[in-house]
DRENTI-124482 format. One record per residue: x, y, z of N, C-alpha, C, O in turn; residue in three letters. Coordinates in steps of 0.1 Angstrom, whole numbers, padded with zeros to 4 digits, always signed. Layout:
# residues N
XYZXYZXYZXYZala;...
This chain:
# residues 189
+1158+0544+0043+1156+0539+0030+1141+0538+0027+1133+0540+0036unk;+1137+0536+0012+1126+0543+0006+1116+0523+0009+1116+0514+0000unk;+1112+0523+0019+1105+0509+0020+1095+0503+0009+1093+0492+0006unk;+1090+0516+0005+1078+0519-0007+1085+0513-0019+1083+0502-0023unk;+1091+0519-0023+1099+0519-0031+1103+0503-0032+1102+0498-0044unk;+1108+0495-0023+1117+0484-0025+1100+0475-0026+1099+0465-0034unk;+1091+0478-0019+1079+0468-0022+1076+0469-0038+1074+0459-0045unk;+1076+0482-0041+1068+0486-0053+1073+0479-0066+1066+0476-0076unk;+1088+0480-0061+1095+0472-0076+1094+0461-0073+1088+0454-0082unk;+1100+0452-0060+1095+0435-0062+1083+0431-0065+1082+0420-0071unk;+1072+0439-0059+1062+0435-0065+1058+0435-0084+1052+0427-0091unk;+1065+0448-0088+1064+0450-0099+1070+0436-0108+1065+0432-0118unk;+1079+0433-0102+1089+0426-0110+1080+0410-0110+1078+0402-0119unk;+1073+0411-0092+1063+0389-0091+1053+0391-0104+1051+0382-0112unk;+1048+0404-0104+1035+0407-0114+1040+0403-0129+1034+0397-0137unk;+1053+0408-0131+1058+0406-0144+1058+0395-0147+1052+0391-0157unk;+1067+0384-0135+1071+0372-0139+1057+0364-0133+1060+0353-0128unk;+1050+0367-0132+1037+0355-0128+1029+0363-0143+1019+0356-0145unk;+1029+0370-0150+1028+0370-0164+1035+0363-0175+1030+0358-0185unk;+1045+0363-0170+1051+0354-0180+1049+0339-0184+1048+0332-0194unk;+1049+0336-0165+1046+0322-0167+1030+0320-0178+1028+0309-0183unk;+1025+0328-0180+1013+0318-0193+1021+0317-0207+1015+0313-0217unk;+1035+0321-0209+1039+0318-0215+1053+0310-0218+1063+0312-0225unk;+1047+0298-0209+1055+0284-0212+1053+0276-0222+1063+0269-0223unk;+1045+0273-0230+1048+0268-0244+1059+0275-0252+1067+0269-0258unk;+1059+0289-0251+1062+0296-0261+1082+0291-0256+1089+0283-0263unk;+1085+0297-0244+1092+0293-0235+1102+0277-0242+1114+0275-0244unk;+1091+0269-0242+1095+0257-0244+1099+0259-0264+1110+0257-0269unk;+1092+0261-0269+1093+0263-0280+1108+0265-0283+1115+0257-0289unk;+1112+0282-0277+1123+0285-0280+1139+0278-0273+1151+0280-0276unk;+1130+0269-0262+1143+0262-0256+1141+0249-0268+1152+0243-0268unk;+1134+0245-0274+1136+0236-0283+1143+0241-0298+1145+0234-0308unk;+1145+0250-0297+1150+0258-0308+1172+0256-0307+1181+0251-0314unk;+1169+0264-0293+1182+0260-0287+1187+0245-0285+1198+0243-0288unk;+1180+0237-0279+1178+0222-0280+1186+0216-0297+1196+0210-0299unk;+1176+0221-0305+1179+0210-0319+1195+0215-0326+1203+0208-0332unk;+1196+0231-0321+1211+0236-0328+1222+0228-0320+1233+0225-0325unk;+1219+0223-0307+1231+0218-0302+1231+0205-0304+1241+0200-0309unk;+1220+0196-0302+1220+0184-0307+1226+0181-0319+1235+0173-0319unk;+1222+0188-0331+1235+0190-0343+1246+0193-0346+1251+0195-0357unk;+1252+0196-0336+1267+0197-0334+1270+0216-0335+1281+0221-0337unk;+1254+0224-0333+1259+0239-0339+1263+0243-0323+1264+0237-0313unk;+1266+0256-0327+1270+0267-0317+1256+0277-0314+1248+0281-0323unk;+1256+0280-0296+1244+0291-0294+1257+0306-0296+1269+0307-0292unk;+1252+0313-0303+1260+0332-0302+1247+0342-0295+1236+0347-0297unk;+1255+0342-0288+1243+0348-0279+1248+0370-0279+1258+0374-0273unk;+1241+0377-0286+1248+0389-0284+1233+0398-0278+1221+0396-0281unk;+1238+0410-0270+1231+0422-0270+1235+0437-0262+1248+0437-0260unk;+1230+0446-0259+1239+0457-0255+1239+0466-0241+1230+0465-0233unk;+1246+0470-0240+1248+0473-0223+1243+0460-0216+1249+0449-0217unk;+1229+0461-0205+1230+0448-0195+1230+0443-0204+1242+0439-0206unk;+1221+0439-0212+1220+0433-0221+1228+0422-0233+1224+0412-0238unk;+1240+0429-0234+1251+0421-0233+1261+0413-0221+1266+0402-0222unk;+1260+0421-0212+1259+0413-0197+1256+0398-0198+1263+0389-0199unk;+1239+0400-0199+1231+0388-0197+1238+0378-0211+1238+0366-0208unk;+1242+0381-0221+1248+0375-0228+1260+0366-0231+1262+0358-0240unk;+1269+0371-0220+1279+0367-0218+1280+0358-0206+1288+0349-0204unk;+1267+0362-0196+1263+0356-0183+1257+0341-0189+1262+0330-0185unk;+1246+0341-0196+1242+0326-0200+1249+0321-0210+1244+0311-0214unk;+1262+0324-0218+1272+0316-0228+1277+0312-0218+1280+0300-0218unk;+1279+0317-0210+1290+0308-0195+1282+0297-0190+1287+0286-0186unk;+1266+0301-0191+1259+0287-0183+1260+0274-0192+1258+0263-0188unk;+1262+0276-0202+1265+0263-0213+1275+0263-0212+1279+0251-0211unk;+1286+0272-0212+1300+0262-0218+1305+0256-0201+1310+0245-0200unk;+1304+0263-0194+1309+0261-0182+1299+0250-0173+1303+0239-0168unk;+1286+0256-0170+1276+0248-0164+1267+0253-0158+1269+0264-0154unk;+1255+0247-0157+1244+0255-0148+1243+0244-0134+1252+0242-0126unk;+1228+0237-0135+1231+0228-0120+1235+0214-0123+1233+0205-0114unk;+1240+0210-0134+1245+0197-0136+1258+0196-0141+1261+0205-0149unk;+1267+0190-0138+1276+0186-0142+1273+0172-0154+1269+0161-0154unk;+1279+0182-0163+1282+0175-0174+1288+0180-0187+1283+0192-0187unk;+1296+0180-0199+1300+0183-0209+1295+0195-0216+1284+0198-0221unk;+1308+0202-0213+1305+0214-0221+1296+0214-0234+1294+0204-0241unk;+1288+0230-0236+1278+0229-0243+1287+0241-0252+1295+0249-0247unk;+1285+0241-0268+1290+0251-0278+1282+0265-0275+1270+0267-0279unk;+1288+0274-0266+1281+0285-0268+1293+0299-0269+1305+0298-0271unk;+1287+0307-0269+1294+0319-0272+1288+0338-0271+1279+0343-0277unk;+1293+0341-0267+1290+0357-0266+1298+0364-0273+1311+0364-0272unk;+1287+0372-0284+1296+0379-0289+1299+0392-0287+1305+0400-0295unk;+1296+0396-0273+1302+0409-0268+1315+0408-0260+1319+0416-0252unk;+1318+0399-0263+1336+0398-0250+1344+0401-0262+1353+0405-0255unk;+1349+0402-0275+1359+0404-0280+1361+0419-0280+1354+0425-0289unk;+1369+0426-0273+1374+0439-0272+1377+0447-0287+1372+0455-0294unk;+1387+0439-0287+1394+0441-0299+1384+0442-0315+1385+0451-0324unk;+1376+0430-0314+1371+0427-0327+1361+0440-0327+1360+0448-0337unk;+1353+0441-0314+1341+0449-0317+1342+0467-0320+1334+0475-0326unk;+1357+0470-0312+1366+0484-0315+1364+0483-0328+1353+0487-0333unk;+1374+0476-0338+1376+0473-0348+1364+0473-0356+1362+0483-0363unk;+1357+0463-0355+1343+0464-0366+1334+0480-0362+1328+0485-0371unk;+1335+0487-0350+1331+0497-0348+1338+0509-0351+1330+0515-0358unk;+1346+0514-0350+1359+0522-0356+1361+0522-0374+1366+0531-0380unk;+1357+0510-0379+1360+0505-0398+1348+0503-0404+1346+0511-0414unk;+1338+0494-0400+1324+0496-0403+1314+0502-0400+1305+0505-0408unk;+1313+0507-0383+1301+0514-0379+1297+0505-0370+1299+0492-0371unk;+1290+0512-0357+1285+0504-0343+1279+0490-0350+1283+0479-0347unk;+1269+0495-0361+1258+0488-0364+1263+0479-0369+1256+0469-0367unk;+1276+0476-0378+1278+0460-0380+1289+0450-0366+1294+0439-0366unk;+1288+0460-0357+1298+0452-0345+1288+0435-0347+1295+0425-0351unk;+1277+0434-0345+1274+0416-0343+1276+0409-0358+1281+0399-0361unk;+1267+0421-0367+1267+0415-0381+1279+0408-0387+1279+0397-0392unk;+1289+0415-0387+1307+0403-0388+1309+0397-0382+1319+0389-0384unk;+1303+0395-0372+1308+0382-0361+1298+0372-0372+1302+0361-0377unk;+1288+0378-0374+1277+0364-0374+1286+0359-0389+1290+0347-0390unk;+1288+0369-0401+1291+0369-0412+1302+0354-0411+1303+0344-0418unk;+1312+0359-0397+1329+0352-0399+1322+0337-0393+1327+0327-0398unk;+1314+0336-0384+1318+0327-0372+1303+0320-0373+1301+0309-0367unk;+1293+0325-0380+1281+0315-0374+1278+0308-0393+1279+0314-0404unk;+1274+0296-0390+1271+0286-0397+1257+0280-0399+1250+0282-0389unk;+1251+0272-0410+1239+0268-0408+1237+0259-0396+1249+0259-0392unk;+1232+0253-0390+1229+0243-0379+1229+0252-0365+1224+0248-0355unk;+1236+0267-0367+1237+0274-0354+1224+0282-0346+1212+0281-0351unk;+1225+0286-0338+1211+0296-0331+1222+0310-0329+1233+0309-0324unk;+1215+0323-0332+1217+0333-0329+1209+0336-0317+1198+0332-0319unk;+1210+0342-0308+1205+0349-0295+1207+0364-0296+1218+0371-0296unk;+1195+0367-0297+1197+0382-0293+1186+0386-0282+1176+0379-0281unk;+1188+0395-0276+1186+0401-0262+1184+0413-0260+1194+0419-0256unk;+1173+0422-0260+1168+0433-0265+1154+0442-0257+1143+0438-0259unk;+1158+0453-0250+1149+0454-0244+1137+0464-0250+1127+0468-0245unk;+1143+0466-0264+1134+0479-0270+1131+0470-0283+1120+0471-0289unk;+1143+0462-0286+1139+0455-0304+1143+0467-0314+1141+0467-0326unk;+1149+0473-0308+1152+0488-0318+1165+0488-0322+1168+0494-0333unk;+1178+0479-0314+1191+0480-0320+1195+0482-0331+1193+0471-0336unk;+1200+0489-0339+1201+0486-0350+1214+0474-0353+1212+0467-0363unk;+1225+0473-0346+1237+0465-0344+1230+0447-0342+1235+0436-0346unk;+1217+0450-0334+1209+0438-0334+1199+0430-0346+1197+0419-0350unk;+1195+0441-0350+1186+0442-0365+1194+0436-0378+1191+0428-0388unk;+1205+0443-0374+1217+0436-0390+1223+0427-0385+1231+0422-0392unk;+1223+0422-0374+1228+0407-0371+1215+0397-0374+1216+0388-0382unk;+1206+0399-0367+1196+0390-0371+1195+0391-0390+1192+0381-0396unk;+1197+0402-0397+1197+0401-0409+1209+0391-0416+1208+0385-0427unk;+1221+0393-0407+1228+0387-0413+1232+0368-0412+1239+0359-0418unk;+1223+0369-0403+1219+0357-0399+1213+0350-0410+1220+0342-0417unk;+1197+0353-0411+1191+0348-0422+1200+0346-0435+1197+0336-0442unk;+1208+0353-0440+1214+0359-0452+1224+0343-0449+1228+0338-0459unk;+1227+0337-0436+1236+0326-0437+1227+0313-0437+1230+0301-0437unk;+1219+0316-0437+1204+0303-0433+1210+0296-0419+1214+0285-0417unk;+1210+0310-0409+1211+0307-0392+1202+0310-0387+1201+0322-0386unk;+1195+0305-0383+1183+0307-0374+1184+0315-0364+1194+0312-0356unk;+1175+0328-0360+1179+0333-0341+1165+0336-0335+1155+0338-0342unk;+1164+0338-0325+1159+0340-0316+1163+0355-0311+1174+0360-0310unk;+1148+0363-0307+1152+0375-0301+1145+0374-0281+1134+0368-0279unk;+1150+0378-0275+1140+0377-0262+1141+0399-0263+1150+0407-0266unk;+1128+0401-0259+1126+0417-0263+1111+0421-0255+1100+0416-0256unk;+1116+0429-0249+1106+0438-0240+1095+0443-0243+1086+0436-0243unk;+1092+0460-0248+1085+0468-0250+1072+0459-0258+1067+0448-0254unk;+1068+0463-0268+1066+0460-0281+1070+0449-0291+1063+0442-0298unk;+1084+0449-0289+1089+0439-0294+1102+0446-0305+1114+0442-0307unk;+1096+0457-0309+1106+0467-0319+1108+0456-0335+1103+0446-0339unk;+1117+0465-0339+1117+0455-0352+1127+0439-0352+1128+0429-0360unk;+1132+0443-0340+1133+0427-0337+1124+0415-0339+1127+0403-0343unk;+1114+0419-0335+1099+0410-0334+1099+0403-0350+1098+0391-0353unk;+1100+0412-0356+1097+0405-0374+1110+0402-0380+1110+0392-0388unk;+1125+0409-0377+1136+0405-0381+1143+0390-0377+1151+0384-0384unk;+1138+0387-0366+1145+0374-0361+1135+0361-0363+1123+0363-0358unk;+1138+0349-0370+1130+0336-0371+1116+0336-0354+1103+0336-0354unk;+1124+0335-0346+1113+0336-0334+1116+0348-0326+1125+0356-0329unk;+1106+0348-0314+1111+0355-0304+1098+0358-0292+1086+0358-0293unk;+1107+0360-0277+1095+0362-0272+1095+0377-0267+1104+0384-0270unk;+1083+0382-0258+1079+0398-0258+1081+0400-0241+1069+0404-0238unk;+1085+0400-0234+1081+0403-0221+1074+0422-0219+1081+0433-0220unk;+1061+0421-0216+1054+0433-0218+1057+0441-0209+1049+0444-0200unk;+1067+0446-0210+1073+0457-0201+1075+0473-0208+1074+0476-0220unk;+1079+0481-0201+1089+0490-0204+1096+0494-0193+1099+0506-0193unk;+1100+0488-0184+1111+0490-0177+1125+0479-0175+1128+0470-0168unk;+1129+0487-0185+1139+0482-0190+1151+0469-0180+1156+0459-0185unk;+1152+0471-0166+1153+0467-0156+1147+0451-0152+1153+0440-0151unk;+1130+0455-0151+1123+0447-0150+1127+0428-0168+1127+0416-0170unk;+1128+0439-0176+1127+0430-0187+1141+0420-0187+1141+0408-0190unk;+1148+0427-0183+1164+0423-0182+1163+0410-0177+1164+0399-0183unk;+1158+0415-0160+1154+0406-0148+1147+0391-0155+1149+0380-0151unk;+1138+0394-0166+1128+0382-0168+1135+0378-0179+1135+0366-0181unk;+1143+0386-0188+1151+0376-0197+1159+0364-0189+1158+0352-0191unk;+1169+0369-0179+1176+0362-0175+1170+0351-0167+1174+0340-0167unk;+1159+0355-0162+1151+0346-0154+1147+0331-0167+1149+0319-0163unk;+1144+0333-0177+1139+0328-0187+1155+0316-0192+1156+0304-0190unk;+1163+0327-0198+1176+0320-0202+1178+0308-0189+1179+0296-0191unk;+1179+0314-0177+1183+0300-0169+1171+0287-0174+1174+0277-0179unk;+1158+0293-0170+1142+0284-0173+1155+0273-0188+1160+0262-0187unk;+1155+0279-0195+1158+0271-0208+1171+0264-0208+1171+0252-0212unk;+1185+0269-0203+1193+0262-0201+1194+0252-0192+1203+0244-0195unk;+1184+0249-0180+1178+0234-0170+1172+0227-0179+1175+0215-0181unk;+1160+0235-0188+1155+0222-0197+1167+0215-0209+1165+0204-0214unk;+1177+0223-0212+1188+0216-0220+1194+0205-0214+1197+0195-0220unk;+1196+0210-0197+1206+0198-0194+1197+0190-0192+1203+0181-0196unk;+1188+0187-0189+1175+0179-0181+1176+0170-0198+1178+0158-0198unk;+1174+0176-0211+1169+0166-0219+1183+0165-0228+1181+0159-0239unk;+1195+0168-0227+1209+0164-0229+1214+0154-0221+1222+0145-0226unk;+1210+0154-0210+1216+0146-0201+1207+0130-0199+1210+0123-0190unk;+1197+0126-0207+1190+0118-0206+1196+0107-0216+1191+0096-0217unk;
C-alpha cells in the first residue's frame, strides 16, 4: 500500500480542517440560524447530491434520532430519501426541480433549508434555494470550491476552500456534527 499517499491525504485533510477552525463565528452564526428555526417550532430540510446527499440524510438522522445526548426529537428532514417523489419530480419536471417541489409542498416560513454542495453549481440546488426565498424560508448552503452560485442564491452560507471534492464532504460533515452539539448543548439548557 501507497504509505505516501495515506499521509498526503490525512494530512491534506488536518490542513483543511485546522483552516477551518478560524472560522468559528461564522460556524456559530449558522448553527444559530439552525438554532432560531427549531426553537419556533420549524423544520431543518436538509438536501444535496451524490455524497452529498449522503451527508444529508446522515445529519437529519442526528436530529430526529440523536447525536450525544439524549433527549427529544428535533424536526428535521432529508430531502433525498423519497424514491418515489424524486423519480417522479425528475421523470415530469426535470432533475432540476427534484428539491424545488419538495421545498414548494413541504417547507414553510419559520423553516431552515440546508443545502450541501461541493461546487455551488447544482442547478436542482440553485432552484431550491430559489424556491425557498419565493416561500420567505430561509437556507443555508455549506459549499466548497468558490462557493458557485450557491454563494449568492442562499440567505447564508459557508465556503470550505477546497477543490477536492472528498476533502470538502469530509469538513462539511465535520462541521454539521460541530453545530448539531451546539443545538443540543443550548436546547437542552
Amino acid at each position: 500500500m501507497n504509505q505516501e499517499l495515506i499521509q498526503r491525504e490525512l494530512q491534506a485533510l488536518a490542513q483543511l480542517a485546522t483552516t477551518m477552525a478560524s472560522q468559528g463565528p461564522q460556524i456559530a452564526r449558522l448553527a444559530g440560524r439552525y438554532l432560531s428555526a427549531l426553537r419556533s417550532g420549524g423544520t431543518l430540510f436538509f438536501a444535496g447530491n451524490g455524497g452529498s446527499a449522503a451527508d444529508a440524510q446522515h445529519i437529519a438522522a442526528e436530529y430526529v434520532v440523536r447525536f450525544r445526548a439524549q433527549r427529544a426529537s428535533y424536526a428535521a428532514v432529508a430531502l433525498t430519501t423519497d424514491t418515489s417523489l424524486i423519480t417522479a419530480a425528475g421523470n415530469d419536471l426535470g432533475f432540476a426541480e427534484i428539491f424545488a417541489r419538495q421545498v414548494e409542498g413541504l417547507c414553510r416560513p419559520g423553516d431552515l433549508l440546508v443545502l450541501h454542495s461541493t461546487s455551488g453549481e447544482s442547478e436542482n440546488l440553485v432552484r431550491a434555494a430559489q424556491a425557498a426565498r419565493a416561500k420567505q424560508v430561509a437556507s443555508v448552503a455549506l459549499l466548497g470550491r468558490g462557493g458557485g452560485r450557491l454563494l449568492t442564491e442562499a440567505d447564508d452560507a459557508l465556503v470550505v476552500p477546497s477543490d477536492v471534492t472528498s476533502h470538502v464532504q469530509e469538513i462539511h460533515l465535520a462541521i454539521e456534527h460541530i453545530i448539531v452539539e451546539l443545538i443540543e448543548a443550548e436546547l437542552s439548557e
